[in-house]
C-alpha positions in Angstrom: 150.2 -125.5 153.3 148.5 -122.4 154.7 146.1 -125.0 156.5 148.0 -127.1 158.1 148.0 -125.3 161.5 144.5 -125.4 161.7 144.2 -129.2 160.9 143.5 -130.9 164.3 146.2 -133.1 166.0 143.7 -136.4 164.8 143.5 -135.4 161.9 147.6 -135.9 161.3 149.6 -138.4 160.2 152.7 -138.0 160.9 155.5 -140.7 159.3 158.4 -141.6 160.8 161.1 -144.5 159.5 161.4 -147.1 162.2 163.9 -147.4 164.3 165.3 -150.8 162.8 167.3 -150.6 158.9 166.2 -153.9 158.7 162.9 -153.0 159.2 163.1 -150.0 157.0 165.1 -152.0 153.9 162.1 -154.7 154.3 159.3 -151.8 153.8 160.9 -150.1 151.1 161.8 -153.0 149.4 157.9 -153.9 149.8 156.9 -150.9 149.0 158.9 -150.4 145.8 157.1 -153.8 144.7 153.8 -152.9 145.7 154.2 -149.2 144.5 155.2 -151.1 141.0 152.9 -153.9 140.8 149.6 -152.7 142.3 147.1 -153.3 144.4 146.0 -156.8 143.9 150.0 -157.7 144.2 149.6 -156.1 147.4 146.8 -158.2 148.2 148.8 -161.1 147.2 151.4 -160.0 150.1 148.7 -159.1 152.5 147.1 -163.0 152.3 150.4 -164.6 152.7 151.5 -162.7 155.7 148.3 -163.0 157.4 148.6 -166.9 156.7 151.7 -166.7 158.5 152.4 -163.8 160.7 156.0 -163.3 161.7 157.1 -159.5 163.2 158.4 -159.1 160.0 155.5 -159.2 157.8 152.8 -157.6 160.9 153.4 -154.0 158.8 151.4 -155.0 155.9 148.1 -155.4 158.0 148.6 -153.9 161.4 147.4 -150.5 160.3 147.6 -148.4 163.7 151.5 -149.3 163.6 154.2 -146.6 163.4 155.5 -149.2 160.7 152.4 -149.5 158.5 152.1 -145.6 158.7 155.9 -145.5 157.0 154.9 -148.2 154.6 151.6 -146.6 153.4 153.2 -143.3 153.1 156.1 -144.9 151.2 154.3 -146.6 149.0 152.2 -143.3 147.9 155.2 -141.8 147.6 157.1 -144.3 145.1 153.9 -144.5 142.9 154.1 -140.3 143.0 156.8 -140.7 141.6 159.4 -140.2 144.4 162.5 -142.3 145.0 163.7 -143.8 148.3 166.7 -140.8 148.6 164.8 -138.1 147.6 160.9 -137.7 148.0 158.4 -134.5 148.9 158.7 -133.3 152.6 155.5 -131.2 152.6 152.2 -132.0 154.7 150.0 -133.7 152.0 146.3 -135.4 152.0 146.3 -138.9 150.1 142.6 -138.1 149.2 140.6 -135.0 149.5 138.9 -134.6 152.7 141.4 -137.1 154.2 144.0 -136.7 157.1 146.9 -134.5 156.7 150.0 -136.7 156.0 153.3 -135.2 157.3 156.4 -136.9 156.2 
């Protein structure tokens, strides 16, 4: 993206996987769900886990996290039609007018 150097350091998001493969199988395995089922299934999730929290579950709602970044990104990228291997690398906005994503 010919832009991207002139988007502003707020105005990035820049994903990273989490340091933990558990962590990372939970989210993707999530994320593949949510990515599948859709928003109000996501809801669903987001309810249950708020009912009761565990560190497990806090990616779902903690939205500042490093872990709800990767999770949010993940499951954008699944419903784009990505897989978990193989999935676009290139700076990206989710919506127009939105932050710059940067997987």
């Amino acid at each position: 993206l010919a832009f991207y150097g002139s988007v502003p350091p707020q105005r990035r998001v820049e994903v990273k996987f989490p340091a933990s493969r558990e962590l990372t199988r939970r989210i993707d395995q999530t994320a593949t769900e949510v990515a599948k089922h859709g928003h109000v299934f996501e809801r669903a999730l987001v309810e249950r886990a708020r009912a009761s929290p565990d560190k497990n579950s806090s990616f779902l709602f903690e939205a500042q996290s490093p872990e709800h970044v990767f999770y949010r990104w993940r499951v954008w990228s699944l419903a784009n039609g990505d897989s978990l291997t193989e999935y676009r690398t290139v700076p990206f906005q989710m919506i127009q007018g939105g932050p710059l994503w940067i997987p």
